[in-house]
DRENRO-761872 format. One record per residue (C-alpha): residue number from 1; residue in one letter; x, y, z. Coordinates in steps of 0.02 Angstrom, whole numbers, plus 32768, in hexadecimal, padded with zeros to 4 digits. Layout:
N
+-----+-----+------+------+------+
!   n ! res !   xx !   yy !   zz !
+-----+-----+------+------+------+
! NUM !   A !    X !    Y !    Z !
...
+-----+-----+------+------+------+
end
This chain:
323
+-----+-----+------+------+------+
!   n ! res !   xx !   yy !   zz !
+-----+-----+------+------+------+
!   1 !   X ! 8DDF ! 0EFD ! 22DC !
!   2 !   X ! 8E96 ! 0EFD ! 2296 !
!   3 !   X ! 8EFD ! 0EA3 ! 22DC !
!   4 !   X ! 8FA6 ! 0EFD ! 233B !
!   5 !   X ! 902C ! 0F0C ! 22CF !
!   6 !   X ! 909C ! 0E8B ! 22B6 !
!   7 !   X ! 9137 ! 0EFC ! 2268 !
!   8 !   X ! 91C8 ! 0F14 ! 22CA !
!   9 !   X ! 91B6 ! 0FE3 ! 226C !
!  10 !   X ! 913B ! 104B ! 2235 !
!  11 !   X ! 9145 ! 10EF ! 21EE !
!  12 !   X ! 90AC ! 1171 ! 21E8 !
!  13 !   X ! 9093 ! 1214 ! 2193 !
!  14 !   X ! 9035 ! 12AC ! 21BA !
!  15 !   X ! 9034 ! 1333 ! 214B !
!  16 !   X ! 9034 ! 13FB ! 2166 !
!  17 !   X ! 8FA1 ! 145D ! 214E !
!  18 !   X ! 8F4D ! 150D ! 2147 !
!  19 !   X ! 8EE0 ! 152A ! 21D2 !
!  20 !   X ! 8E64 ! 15CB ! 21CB !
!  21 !   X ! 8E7A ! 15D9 ! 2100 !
!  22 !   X ! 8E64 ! 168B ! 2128 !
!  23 !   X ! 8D7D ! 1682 ! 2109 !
!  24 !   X ! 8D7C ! 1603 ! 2199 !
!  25 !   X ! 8DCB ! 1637 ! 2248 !
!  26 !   X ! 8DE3 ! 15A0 ! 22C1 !
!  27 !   X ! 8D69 ! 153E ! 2241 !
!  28 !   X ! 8DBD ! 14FE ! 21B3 !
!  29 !   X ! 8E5D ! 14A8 ! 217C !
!  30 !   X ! 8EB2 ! 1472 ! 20E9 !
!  31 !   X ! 8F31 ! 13E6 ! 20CF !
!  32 !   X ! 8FCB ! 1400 ! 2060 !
!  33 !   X ! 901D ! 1390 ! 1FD3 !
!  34 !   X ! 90A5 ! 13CC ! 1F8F !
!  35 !   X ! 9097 ! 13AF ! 1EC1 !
!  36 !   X ! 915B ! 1380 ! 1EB9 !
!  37 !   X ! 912F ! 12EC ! 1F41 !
!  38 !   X ! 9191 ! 132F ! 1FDF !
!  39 !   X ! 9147 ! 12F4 ! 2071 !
!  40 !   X ! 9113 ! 13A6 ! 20C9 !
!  41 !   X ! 90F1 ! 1364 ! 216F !
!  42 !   X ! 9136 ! 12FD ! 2202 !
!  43 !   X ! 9149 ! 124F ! 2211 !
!  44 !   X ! 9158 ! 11DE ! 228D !
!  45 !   X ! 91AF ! 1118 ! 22A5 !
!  46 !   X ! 919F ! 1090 ! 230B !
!  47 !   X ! 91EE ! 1000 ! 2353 !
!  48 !   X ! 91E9 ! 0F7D ! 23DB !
!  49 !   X ! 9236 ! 0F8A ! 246E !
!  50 !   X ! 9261 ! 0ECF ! 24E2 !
!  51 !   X ! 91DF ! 0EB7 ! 2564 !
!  52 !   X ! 91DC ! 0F40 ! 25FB !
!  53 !   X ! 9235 ! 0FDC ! 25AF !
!  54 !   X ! 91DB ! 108D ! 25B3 !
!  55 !   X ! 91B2 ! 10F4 ! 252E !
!  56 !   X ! 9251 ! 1139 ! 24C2 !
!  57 !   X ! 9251 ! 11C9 ! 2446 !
!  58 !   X ! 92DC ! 11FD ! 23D3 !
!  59 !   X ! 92D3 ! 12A0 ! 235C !
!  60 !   X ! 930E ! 12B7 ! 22C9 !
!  61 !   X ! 92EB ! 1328 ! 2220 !
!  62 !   X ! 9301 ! 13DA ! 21E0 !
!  63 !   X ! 92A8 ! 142A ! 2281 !
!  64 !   X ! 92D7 ! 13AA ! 22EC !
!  65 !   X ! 935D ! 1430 ! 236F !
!  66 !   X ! 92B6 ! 1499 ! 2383 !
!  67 !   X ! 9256 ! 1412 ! 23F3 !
!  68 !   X ! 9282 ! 1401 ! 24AE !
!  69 !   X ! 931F ! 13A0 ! 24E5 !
!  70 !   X ! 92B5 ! 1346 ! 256E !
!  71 !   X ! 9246 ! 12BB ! 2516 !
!  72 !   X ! 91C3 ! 12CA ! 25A6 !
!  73 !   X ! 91A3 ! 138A ! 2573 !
!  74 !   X ! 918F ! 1341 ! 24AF !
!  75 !   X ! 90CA ! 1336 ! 2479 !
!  76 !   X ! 90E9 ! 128D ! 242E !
!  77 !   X ! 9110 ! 1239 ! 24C0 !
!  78 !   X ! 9080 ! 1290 ! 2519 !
!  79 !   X ! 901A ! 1261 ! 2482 !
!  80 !   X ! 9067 ! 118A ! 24B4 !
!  81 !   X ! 903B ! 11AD ! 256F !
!  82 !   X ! 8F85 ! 11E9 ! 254E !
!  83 !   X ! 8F6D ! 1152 ! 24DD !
!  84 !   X ! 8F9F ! 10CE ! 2558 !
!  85 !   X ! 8F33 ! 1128 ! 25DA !
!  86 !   X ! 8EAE ! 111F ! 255F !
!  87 !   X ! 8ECA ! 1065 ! 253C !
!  88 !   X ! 8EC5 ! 1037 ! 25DF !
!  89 !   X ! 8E22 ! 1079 ! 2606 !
!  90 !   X ! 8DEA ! 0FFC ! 258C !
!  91 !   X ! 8E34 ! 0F75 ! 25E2 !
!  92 !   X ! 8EBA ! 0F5E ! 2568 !
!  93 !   X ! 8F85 ! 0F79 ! 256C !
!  94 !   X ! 8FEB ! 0FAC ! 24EC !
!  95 !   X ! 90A9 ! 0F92 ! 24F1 !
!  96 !   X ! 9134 ! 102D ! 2504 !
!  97 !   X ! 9192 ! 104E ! 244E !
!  98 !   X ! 922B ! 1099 ! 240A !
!  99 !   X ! 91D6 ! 1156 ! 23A7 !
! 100 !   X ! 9247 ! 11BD ! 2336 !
! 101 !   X ! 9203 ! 1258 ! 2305 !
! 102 !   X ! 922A ! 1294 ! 225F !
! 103 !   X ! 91FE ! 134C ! 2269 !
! 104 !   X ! 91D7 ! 139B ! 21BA !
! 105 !   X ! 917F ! 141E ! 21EE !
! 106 !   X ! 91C7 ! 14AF ! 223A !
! 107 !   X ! 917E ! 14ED ! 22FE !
! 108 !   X ! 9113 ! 1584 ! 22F8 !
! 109 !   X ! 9108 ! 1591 ! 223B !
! 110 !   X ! 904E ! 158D ! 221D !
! 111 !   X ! 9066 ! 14F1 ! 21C2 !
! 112 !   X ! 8FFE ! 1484 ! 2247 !
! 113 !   X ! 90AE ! 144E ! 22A4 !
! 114 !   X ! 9077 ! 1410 ! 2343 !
! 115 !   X ! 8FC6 ! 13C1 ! 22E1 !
! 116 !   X ! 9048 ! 1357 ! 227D !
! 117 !   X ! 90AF ! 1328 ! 22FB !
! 118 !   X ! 9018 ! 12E2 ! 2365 !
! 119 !   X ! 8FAD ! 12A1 ! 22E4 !
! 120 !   X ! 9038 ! 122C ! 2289 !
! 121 !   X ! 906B ! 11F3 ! 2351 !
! 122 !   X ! 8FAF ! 11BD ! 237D !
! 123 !   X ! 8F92 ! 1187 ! 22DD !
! 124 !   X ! 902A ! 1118 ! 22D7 !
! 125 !   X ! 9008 ! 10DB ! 236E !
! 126 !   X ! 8F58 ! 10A4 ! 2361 !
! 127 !   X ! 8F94 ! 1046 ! 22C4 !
! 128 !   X ! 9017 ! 0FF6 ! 2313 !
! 129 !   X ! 8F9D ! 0FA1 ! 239F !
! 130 !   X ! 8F16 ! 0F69 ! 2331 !
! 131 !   X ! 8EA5 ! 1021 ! 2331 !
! 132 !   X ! 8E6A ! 100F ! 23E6 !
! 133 !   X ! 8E1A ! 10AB ! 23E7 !
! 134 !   X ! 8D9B ! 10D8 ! 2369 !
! 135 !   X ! 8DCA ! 1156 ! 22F3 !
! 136 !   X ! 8D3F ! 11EC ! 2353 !
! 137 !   X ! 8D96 ! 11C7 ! 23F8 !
! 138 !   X ! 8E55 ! 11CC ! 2396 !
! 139 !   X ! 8E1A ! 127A ! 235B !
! 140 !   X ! 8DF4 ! 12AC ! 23FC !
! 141 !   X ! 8E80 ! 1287 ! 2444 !
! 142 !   X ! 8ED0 ! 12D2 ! 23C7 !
! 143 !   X ! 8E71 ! 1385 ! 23E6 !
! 144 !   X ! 8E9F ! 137C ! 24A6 !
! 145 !   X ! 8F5E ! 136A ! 2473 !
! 146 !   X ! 8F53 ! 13ED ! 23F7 !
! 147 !   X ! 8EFC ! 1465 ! 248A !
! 148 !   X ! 8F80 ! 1450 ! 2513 !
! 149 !   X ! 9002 ! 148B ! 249B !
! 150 !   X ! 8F99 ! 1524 ! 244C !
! 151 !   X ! 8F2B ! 154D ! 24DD !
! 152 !   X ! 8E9B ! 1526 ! 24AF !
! 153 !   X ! 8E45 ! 148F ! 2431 !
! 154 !   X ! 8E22 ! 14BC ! 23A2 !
! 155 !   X ! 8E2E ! 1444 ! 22E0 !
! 156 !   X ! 8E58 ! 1498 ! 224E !
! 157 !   X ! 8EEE ! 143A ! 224A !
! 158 !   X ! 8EC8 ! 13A4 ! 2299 !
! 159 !   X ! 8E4E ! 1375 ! 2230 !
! 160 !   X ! 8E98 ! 1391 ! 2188 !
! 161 !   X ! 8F29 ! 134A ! 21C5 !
! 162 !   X ! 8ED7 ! 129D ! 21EC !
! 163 !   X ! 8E49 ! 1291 ! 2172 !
! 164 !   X ! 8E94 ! 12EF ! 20E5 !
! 165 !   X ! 8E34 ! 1374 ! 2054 !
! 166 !   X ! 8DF6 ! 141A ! 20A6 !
! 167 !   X ! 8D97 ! 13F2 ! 215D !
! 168 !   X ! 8D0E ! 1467 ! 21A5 !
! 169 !   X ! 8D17 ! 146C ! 2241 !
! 170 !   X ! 8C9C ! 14C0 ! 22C3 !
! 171 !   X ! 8CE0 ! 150F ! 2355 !
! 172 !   X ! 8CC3 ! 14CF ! 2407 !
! 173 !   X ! 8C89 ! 141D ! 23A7 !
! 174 !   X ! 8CDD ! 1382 ! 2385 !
! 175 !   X ! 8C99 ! 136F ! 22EC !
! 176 !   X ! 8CEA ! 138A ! 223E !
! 177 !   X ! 8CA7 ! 1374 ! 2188 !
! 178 !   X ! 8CEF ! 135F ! 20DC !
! 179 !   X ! 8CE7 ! 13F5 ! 2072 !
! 180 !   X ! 8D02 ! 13DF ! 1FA7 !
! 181 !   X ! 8D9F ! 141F ! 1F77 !
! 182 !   X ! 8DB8 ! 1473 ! 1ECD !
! 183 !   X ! 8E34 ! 13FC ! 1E6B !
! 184 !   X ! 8E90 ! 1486 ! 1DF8 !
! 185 !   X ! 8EB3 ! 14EB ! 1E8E !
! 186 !   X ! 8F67 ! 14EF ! 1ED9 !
! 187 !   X ! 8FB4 ! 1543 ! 1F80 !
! 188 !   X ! 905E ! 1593 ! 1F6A !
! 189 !   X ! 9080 ! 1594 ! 2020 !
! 190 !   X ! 912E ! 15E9 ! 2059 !
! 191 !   X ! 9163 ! 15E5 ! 2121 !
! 192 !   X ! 91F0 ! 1671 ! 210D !
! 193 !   X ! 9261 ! 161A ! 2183 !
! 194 !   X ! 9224 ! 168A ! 221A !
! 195 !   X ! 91B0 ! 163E ! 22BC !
! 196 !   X ! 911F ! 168A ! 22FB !
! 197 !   X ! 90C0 ! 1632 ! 23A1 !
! 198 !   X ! 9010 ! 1609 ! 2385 !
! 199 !   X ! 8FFD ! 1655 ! 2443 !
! 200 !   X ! 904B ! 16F8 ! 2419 !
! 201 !   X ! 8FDF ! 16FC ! 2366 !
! 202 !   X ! 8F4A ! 16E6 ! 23CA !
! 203 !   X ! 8F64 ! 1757 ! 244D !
! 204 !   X ! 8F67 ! 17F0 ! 23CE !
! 205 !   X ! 8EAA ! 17CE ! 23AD !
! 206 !   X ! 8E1C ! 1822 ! 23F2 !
! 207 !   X ! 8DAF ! 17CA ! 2475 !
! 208 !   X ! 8D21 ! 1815 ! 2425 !
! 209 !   X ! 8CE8 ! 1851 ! 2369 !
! 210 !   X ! 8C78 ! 18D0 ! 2316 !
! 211 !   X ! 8BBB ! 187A ! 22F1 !
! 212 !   X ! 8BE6 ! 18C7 ! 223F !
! 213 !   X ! 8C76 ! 185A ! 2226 !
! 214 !   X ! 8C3C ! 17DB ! 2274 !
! 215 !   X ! 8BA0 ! 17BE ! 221E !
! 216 !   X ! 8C07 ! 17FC ! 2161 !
! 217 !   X ! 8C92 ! 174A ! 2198 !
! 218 !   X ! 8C02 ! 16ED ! 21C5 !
! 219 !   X ! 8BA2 ! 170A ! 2108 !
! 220 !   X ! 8C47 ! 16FF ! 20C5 !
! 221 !   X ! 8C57 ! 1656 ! 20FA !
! 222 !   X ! 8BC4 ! 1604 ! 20D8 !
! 223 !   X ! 8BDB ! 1653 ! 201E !
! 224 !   X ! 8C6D ! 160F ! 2012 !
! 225 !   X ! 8C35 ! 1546 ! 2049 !
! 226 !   X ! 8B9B ! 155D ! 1FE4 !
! 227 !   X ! 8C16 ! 158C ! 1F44 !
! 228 !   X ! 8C75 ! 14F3 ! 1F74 !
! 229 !   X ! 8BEB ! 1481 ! 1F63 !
! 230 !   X ! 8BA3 ! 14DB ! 1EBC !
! 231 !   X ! 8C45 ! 14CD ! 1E74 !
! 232 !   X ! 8C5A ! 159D ! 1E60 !
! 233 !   X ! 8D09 ! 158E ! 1E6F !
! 234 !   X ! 8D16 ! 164C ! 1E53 !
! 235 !   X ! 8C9B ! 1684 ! 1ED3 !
! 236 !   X ! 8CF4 ! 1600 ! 1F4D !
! 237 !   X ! 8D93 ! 1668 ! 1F25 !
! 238 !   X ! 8D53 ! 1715 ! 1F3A !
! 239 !   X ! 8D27 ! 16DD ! 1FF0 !
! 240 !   X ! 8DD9 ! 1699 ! 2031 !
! 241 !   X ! 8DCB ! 1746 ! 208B !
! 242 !   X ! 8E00 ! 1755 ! 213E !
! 243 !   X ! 8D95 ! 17DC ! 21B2 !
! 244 !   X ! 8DD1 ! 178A ! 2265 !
! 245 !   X ! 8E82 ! 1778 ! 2283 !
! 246 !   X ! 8ED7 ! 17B8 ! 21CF !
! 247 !   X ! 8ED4 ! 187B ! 21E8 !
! 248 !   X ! 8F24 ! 1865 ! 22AC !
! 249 !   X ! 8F9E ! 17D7 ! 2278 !
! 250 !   X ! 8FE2 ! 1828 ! 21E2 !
! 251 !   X ! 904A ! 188F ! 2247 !
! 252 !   X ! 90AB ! 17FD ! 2281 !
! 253 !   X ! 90E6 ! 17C2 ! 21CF !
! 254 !   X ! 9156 ! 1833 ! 218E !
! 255 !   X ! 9133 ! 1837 ! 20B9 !
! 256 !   X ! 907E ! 17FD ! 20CB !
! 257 !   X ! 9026 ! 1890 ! 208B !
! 258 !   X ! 90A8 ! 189A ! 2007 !
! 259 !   X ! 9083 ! 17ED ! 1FBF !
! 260 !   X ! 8FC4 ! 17E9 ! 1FC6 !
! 261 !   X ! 8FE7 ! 1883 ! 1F43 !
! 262 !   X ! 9066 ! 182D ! 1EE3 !
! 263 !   X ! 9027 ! 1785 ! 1EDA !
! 264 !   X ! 8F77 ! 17CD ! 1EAB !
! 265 !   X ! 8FBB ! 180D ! 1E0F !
! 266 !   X ! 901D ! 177B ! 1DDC !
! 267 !   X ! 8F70 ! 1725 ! 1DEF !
! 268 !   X ! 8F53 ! 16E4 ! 1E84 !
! 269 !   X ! 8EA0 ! 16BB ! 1EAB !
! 270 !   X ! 8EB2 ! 16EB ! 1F71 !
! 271 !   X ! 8F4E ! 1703 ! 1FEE !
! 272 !   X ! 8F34 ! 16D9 ! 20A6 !
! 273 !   X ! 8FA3 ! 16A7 ! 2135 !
! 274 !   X ! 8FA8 ! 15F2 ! 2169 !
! 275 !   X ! 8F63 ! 15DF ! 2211 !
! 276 !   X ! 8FC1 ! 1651 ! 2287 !
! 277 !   X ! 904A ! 1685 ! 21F5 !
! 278 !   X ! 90CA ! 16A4 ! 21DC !
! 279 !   X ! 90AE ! 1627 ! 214F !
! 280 !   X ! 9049 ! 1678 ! 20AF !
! 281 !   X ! 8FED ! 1629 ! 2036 !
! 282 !   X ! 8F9F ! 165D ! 1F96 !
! 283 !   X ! 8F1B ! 15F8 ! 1F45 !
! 284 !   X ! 8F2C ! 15DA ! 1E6E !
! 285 !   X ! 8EE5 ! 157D ! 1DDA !
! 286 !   X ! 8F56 ! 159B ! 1D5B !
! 287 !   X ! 901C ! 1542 ! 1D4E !
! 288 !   X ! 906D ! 15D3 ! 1D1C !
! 289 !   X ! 9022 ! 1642 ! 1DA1 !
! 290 !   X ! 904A ! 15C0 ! 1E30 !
! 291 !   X ! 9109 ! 15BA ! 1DE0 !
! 292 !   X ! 9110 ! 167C ! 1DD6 !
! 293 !   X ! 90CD ! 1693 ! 1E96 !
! 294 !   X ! 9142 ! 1614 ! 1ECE !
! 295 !   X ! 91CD ! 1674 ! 1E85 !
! 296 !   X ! 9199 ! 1716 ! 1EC4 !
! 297 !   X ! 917A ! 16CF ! 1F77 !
! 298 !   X ! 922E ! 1672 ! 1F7D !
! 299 !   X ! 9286 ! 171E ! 1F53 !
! 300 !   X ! 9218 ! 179B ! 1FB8 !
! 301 !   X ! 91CD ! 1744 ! 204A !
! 302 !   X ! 9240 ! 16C2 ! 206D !
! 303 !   X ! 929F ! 16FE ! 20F3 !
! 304 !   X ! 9329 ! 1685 ! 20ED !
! 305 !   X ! 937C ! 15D9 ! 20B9 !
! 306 !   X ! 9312 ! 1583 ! 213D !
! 307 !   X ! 927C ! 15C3 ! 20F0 !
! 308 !   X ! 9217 ! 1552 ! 2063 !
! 309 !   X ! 91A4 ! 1579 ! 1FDD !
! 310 !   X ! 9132 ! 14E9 ! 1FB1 !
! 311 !   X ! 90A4 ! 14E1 ! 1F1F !
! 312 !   X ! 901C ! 1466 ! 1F74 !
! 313 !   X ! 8F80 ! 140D ! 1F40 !
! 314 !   X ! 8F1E ! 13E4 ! 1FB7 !
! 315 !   X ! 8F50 ! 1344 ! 200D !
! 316 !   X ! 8EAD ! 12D1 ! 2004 !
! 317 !   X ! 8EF8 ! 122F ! 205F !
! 318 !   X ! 8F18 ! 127D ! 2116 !
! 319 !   X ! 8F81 ! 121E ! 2193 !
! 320 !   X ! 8FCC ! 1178 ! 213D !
! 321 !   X ! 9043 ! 10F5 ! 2168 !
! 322 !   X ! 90E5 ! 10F6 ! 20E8 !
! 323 !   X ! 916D ! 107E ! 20B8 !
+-----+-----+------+------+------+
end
């Protein structure tokens, strides 16, 4: 076992993903790179503090004013509680640090906010003292964290988020398995500068769903993992369909239905919304095409200067520590 860290700082990164990717509701997730190398997702230092102090957090970063003014109500320090408690029960202590919380990603963007925010805190932390907890019970904890803020556990960005590439993951399981990732696809992904509560997304959908669309999303997206693993890239893309939550969420996002239409005839190979929206993202294989959607999304569904266009590969490495 690693020893715990010896720096007096250490920084960690998280980066923002798509959760859903439209084909698989609550069950899949993909993690974002941007290609010009900006670091789309939160990150989070620390330092030691002398002998006897409590747990301090400091904010900082373009969406830093959205997070509470209290520290207690912040998930990170929640996140540093539930680790010590989780320590302990192990028999072992771990010391109170100085956090800063460099927050990237915009709150209730569909971006994977709160995953990134938790993941690059336990992550960091279980670096810092020497990974006492094995990575299965880190994810865990990680899933609980992400459930007290949205209501209910569920992975799609979680996973991604720590492990990186595109993540299956089942419903009601801990589990979560590597899915191959086409390398000449991008994401243009554009949050329009507007928020939209994953509580309020989800409480527009139906508790229940017709056995015809349930069974058509269910062939859909076992199609679509068998293409994966085949290597049909286009039969992968003519799946990225969403039956569950698309046709009542698309009234929330003003523009949507718009730029499905446009961005299919610039080229794109499918348009979804990322997680609960209002983020978009449209899925291409071909430079020109990514450059022309990203053009057309940054003057028509950008909403305003806050808002951000981004074209992504996905982000293979997950949750890292950075310089």
């Amino acid at each position: 076992m690693d020893k715990p860290s010896e720096k007096r700082r250490l920084t960690v990164y998280a980066p923002a993903s798509i959760g859903n990717l439209s084909v698989g509701f609550d069950a899949l997730g993909l993690a974002l790179a941007p290609m010009d190398g900006t670091l789309l997702g939160d990150l989070v230092h620390l330092e030691a503090l002398p002998d006897g102090a409590d747990w301090q957090l400091a904010v900082e970063g373009p969406f830093a004013a959205a997070l509470p003014a209290d520290p207690e109500d912040n998930i990170v320090i929640a996140c540093c509680r539930a680790y010590q408690d989780a320590v302990a029960e192990l028999g072992r202590d771990v010391s109170p640090l100085q956090i800063t919380l460099d927050k990237r990603l915009p709150i209730g963007s569909g971006l994977g906010s709160s995953a990134s925010s938790i993941v690059a805190a336990l992550e960091a932390l279980n670096r810092w003292n020497g990974h006492l907890l094995s990575m299965s019970d880190l994810f865990r904890m990680m899933a609980r964290m992400e459930g007290s803020i949205s209501g209910e556990i569920h992975l799609d960005n979680v996973a991604p988020c720590l492990y990186g590439g595109l993540r299956l993951c089942p419903p009601g399981s801990q589990q979560e398995y590597a899915l191959p990732w086409p390398g000449a696809w991008r994401a243009v992904v554009c949050w329009p500068g507007t928020e939209l509560v994953t509580r309020e997304a989800r409480a527009v959908l139906p508790d229940e769903l017709p056995r015809k669309v349930a069974v058509r999303h269910g062939a859909q997206f076992a199609q679509f993992v068998h293409a994966l693993h085949s290597g049909n890239t286009t039969l992968a893309a003519q799946c990225v369909v969403d039956h569950i939550a698309e046709p009542f969420r698309r009234k929330l996002l003003p523009g949507f239905d718009e730029a499905r239409v446009e961005l299919r005839e610039i080229g794109a190979l499918a348009v979804g919304i990322s997680g609960s929206g209002p983020t978009v993202f449209a899925l291409v294989d071909d430079h020109e095409v990514a450059a022309q959607t990203a053009e057309w999304l940054s003057g028509n569904y950008q909403k305003n200067e806050r808002g951000f266009v981004h074209i992504c590969r996905a982000d293979l490495g997950g949750a890292r520590s950075i310089d």
